[in-house]
N, C-alpha and C positions, 0 to 999 in steps of 0.2 A: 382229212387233208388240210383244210382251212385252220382246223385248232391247230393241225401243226407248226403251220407258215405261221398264226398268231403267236404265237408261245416262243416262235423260233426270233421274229419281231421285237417282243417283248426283251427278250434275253439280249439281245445284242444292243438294242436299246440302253439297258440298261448296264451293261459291258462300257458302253459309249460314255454313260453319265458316268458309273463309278469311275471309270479309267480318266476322263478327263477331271474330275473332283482329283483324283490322286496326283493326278501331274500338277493341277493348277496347289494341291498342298504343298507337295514337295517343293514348286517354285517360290510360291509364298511363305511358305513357313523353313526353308531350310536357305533359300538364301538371301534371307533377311532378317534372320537370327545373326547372333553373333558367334564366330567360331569360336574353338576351343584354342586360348592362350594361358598359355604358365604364366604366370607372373606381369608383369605393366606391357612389354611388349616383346616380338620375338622378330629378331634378325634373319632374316630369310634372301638366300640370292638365288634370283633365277639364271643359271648359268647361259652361254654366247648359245647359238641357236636351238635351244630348250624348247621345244615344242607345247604345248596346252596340256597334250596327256602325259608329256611327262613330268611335268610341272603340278597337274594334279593328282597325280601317284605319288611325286614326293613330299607333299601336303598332307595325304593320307598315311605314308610311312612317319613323317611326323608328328601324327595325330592332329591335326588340322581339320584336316575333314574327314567324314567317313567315307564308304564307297557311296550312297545314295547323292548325299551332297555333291561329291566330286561329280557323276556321272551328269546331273544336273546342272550343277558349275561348266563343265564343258558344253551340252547340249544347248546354254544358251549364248556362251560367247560361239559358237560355230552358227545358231539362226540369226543371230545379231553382227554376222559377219567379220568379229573380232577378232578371231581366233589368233589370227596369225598376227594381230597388232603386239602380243607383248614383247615389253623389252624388258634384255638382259640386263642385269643390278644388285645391287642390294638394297634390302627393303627393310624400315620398319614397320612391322604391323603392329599396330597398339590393341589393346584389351580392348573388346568390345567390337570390333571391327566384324562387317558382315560380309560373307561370299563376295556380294556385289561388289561394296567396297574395294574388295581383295581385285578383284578384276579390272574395276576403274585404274587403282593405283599401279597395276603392274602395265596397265595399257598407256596413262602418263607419263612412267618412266621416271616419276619423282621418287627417288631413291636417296640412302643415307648419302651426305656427302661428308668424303676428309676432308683434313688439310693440314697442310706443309707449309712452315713458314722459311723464307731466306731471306737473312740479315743483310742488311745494307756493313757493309764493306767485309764479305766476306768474300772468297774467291773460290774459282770454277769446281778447284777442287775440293772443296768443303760442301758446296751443293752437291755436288755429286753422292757423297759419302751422307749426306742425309736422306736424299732419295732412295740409297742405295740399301737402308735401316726401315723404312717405312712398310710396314709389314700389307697395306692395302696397295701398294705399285708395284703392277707389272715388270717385270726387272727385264731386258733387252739387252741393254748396253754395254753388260759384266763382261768385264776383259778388254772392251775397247780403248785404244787411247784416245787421247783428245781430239786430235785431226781426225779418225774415224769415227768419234761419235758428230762431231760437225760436217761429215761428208753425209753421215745416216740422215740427221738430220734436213739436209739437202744445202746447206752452206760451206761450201769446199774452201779451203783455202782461206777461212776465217778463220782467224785468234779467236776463241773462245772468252777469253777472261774478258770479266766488267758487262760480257753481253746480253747477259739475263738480269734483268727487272727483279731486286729484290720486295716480296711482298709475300701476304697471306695468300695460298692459291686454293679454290677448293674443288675437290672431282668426287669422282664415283670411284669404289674399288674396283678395282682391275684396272684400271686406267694403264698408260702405259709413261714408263720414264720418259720416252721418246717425245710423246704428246706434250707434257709437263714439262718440257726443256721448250720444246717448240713457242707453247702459248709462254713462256718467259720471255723467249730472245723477243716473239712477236711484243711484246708488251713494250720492252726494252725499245725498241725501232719508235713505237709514239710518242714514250715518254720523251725521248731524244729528239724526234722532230716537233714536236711540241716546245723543247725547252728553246732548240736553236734557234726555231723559227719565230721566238719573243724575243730573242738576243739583244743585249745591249750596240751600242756603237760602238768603235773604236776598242775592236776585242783585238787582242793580241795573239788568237787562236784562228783557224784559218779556215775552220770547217768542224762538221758535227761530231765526227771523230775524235776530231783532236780536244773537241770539249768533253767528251766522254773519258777520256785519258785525263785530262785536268782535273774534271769532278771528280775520280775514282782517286788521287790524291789527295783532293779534300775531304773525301770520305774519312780513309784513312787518318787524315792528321788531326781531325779534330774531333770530339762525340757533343761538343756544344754546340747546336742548331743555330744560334745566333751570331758563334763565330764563322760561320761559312763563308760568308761574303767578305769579313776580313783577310781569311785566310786566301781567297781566290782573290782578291785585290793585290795582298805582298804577292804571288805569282803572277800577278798582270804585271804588274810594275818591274819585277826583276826580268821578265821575259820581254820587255820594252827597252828596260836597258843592260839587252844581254850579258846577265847575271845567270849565273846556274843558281836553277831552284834549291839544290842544297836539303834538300828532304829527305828524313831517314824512311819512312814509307819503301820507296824507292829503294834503295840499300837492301833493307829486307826482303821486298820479292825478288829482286837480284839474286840473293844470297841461296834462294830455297831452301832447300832442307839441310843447307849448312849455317841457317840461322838458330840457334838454342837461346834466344832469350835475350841476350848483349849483343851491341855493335863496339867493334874494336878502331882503333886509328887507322888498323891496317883496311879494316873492311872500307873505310869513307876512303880507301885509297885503292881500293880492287877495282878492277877493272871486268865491270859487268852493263852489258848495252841499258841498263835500267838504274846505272850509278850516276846521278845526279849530282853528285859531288865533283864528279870525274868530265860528265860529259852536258855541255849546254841546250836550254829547248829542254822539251817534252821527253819522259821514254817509249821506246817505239810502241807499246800497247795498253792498255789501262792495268791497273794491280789489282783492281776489285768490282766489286756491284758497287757500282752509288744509286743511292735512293733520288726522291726527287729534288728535295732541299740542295744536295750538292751538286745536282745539273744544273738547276737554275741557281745556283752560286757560281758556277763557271762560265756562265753567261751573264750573268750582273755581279761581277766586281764589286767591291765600292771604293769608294773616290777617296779614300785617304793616304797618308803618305810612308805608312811600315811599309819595310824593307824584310824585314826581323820576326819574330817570335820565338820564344820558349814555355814549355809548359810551368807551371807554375802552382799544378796540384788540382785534385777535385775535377779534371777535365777540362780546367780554363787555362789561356795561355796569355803571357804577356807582350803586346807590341813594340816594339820601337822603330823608330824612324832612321836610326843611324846603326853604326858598329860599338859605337861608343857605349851608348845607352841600353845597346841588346847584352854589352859584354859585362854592362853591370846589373841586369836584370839575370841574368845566367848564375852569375854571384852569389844573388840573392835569394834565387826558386832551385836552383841546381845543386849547389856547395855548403854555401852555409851552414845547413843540419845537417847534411851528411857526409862532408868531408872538413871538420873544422881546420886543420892545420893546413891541407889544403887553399883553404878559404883565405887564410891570415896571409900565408904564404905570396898570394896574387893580389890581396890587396896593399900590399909593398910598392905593388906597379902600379896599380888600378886603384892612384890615391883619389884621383877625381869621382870615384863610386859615391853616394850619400851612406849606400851601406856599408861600405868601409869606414866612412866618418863617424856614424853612427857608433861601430866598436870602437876608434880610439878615442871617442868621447864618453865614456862610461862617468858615471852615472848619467842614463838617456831618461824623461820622464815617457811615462808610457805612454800607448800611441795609439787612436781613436781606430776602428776599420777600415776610415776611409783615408788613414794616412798614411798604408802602409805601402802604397804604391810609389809613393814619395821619397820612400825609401831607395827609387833605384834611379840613375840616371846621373846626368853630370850636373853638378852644383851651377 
């Protein structure tokens, strides 16, 4: 009876030692090896409430792990009280990565991030239609109109246009349109109390809004960062000495989808709440995203005396201070090359141009780059 109870001792004993040598292998040697990856790294998403084992079954389905590793992978995020810490994502796991690692990372939550960029003077419905393309967003919002996506959103009775913060955004897949519109408008809201709350003095605009509507004009009219605060000067100044802005901007979101590319006479003569040609002051809502350059261009002005401008190629535009000097700057960046007879035609009336002087003085000797500005204005 004693050899029995000894022998019987012995065996469980040693049942005890080999079975705990085997666990303590399997923990040490299976998760802190490195898994099995194809290639540099594998994209992997733990789906919305994915539990542990079924997150290490689809590991094992995609050769990840095998069943010893997984069983062990679980058995120690559940002693270590983890279990239910993972979050949904997408992951990369790089070569070389071990069990544990794989555990840390998905209990992090640092996962791949996108991203989606929206242009500074683009409008409501252009961001949409990129959201609506990005194959990592939740799509929600398909078929809503605009009042219903800003009701979803929880701002009823808000214009949408100009109200999301153009910028790089970046998220997790899955994410949803909804969220991605949200952290915009929310962006949108500081930048704007930021910009109005460094405001110059003696603005001609009346509140944050309406500097939002101003900026999103100068978005529009210009793509030279340096011309901003000219440009939001001739609109301070004509809005002081109610002047209508006169901005083709304007005209075109008017117009919507019966714009194709030209404005006609008749259109600076249509009659649309956003015709600046037609009607004095601001139009009732902004035309686009402006970035930050042109908020704080709608709030620091500068102190010169244009009334005027025209483009004049390359993205630059030329100032003038009167009607005089804008109508022979127009001449000169507008007609000239591309409508010669045109051109000749108006400089009949418009003898006080230089560049009309200029053609009936031929032979002109030629003319340095900084002279060619000279070229326009009244003698």
């Amino acid at each position: 009876m004693k050899h029995f109870l000894w022998r019987s001792f012995i065996a469980l004993l040693l049942l005890i030692v080999f079975g705990g040598g085997t666990a303590y292998w399997l923990y040490y040697h299976s998760l802190r090896y490195p898994v099995n990856i194809q290639g540099n790294q594998l994209n992997y998403t733990i789906e919305k409430g994915a539990t542990i084992n079924q997150v290490a079954k689809d590991l094992v389905d995609q050769r990840v792990f095998n069943y010893p590793i997984a069983a062990t992978w679980v058995l120690k995020a559940r002693y270590q009280n983890k279990a239910h810490l993972l979050k949904a994502g997408e992951y990369a796991i790089p070569i070389g990565a071990t069990p544990e690692q794989l555990l840390q990372l998905f209990i992090d939550g640092v996962g791949i991030q996108h991203t989606i960029r929206f242009y500074e003077g683009w409008s409501f419905k252009q961001m949409l239609a990129e959201i609506a393309k990005h194959p990592k967003i939740q799509q929600s919002l398909k078929g809503l109109n605009h009042s219903e996506i800003m009701n979803r959103l929880g701002y009823p009775n808000v214009h949408p246009e100009g109200r999301f913060y153009p910028d790089t955004y970046f998220f997790a897949s899955g994410t949803s349109d909804s969220a991605l519109l949200l952290h915009a408008y929310q962006t949108m809201v500081q930048k704007l109390t930021e910009a109005w709350g460094q405001r110059a003095n003696n603005l001609q605009i009346n509140n944050a809004y309406e500097a939002l509507i101003l900026a999103s004009i100068i978005e529009k009219e210009t793509g030279a960062a340096e011309e901003y605060a000219q440009v939001s000067g001739v609109f301070s100044r004509r809005l002081a000495t109610n002047m209508r802005l006169q901005t083709d901007p304007t005209v075109i979101y008017g117009m919507g989808e019966r714009y194709k590319g030209n404005i006609t006479r008749a259109d600076l003569r249509r009659e649309t709440p956003y015709n600046t040609y037609v009607h004095k002051g601001l139009p009732p809502t902004p035309i686009a995203m402006p970035g930050w350059k042109a908020l704080y261009a709608a709030t620091h002005p500068d102190d010169g005396d244009s009334l005027y401008f025209v483009a004049k190629g390359k993205g630059r535009h030329y100032f003038s201070p009167d009607l005089k000097t804008h109508n022979c700057a127009v001449l000169r960046y507008q007609i000239k090359d591309k409508a010669p007879k045109k051109f000749r035609r108006l400089c009949q009336k418009q003898t006080y141009c230089r560049v009309c002087k200029q053609v009936r003085n031929k032979p002109q000797p030629s003319l340095k780059p900084s002279d060619d500005l000279a070229q326009v204005g009244t003698p």
